[in-house]
One Martini backbone bead per residue (centre of mass of N, CA, C, O) as a GRO file, in nm:
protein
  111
    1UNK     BB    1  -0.878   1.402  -0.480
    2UNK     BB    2  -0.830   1.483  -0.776
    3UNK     BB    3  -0.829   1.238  -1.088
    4UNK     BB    4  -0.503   1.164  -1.103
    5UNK     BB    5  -0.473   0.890  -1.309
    6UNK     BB    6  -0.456   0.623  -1.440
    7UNK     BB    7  -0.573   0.495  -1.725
    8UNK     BB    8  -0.720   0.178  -1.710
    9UNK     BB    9  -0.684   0.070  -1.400
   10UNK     BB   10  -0.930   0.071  -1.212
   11UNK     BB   11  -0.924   0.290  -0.995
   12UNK     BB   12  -1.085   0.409  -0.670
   13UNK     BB   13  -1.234   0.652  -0.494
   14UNK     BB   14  -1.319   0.696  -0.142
   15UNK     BB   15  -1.471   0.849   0.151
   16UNK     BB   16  -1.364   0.776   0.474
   17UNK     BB   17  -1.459   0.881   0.724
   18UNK     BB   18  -1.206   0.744   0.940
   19UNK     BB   19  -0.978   0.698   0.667
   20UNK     BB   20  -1.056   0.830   0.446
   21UNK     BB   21  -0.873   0.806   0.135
   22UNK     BB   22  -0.971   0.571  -0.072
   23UNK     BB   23  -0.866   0.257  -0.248
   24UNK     BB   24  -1.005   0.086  -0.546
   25UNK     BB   25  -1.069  -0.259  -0.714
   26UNK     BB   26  -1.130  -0.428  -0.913
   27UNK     BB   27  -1.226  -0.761  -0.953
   28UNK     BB   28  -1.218  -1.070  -1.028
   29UNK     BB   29  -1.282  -1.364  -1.094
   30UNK     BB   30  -1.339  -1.685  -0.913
   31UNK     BB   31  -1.295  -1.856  -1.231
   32UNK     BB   32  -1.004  -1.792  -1.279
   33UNK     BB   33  -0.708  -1.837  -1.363
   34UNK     BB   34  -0.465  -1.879  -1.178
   35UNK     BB   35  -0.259  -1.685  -1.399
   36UNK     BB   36  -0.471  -1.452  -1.390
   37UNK     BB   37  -0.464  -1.390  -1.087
   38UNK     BB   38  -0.187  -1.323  -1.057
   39UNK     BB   39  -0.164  -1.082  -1.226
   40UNK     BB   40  -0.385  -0.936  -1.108
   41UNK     BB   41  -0.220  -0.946  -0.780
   42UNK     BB   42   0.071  -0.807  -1.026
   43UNK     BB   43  -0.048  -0.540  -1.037
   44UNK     BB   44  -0.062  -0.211  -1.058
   45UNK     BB   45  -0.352  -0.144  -0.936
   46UNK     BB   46  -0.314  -0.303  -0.675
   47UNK     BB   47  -0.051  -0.217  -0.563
   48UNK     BB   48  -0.139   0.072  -0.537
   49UNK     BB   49  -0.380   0.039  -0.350
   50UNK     BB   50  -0.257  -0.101  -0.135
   51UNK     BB   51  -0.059   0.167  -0.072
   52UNK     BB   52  -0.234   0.369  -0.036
   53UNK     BB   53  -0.397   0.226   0.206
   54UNK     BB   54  -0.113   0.243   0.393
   55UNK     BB   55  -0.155   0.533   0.441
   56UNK     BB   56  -0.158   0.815   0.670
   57UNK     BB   57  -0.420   1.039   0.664
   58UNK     BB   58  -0.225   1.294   0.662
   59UNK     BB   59  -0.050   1.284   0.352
   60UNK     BB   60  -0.322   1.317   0.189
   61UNK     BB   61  -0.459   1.588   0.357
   62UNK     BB   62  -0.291   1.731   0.185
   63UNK     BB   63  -0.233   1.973  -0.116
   64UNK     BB   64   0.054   1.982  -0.121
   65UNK     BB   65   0.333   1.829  -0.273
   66UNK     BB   66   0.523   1.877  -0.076
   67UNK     BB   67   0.399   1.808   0.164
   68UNK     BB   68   0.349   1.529   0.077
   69UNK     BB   69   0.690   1.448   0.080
   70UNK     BB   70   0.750   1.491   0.325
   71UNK     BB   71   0.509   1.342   0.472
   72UNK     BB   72   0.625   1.041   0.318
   73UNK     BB   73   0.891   1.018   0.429
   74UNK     BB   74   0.864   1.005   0.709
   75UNK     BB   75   0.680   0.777   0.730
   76UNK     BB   76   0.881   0.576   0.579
   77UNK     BB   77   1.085   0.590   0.799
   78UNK     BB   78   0.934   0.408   1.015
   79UNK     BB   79   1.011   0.139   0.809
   80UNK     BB   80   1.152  -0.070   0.793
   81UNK     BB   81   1.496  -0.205   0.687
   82UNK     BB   82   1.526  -0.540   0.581
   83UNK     BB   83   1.723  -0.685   0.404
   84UNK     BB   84   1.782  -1.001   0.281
   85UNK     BB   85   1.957  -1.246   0.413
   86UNK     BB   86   2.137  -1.489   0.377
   87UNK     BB   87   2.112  -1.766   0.606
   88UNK     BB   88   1.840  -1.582   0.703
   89UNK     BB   89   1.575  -1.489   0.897
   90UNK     BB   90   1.322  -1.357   0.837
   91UNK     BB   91   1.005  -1.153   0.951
   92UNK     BB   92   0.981  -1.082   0.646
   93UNK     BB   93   0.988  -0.946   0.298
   94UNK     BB   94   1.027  -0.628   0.334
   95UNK     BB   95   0.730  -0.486   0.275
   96UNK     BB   96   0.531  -0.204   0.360
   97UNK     BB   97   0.273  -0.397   0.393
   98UNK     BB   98   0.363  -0.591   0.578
   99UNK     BB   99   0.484  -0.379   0.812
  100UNK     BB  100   0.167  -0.246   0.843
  101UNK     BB  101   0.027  -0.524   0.938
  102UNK     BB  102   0.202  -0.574   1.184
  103UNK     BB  103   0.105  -0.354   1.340
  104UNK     BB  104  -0.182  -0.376   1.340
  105UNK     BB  105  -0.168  -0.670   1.474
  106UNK     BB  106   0.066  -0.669   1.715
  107UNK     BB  107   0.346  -0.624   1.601
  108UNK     BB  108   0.655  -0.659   1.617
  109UNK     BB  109   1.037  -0.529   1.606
  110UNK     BB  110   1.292  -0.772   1.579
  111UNK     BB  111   1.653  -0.753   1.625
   0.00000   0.00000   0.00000
């Protein structure tokens, strides 16, 4: 992690023995109106988290930007990419966070 984030972001990295570098962010408070959850929860800092803590521990531990846009194109082909058609019933929302989800708990991918 260079320390090259978006200012104001308020996400924080920090490097896990078995998964690599890890971001997180501050959570909101609990009893916080649920309008200012939701905003919290669709905030480019969560999002972002999200996807970084997607990624495979290989992608990111490479120095080099262009290697690393490199496999993260590979690791990107590996996801299933099904945009919803109407009147058809979807396996999930297809977006990456959902179908590496699928993944990690033994969901298969059903043509």
């Amino acid at each position: 992690c260079n320390g090259a984030t978006p200012k104001g972001t308020l996400i924080r990295f920090f490097l896990n023995g078995r998964l690599g570098v890890r971001a997180i962010v501050s959570s909101h408070k609990s009893k916080a109106q649920e309008s200012w959850k939701t905003k919290y929860h669709n905030s480019f800092a969560v999002k972002a988290t999200l996807l970084w803590n997607t990624l495979p521990k290989f992608v990111y531990s490479i120095g080099d930007l262009k290697q690393i846009k490199a496999l993260l194109g590979q690791s990107l082909d590996q996801i299933p990419d099904y945009p919803p058609v109407s009147e058809c019933t979807s396996q999930n929302a297809n977006s990456i966070m959902e179908w590496v989800l699928e993944r990690r708990v033994g969901g298969g991918i059903c043509d």
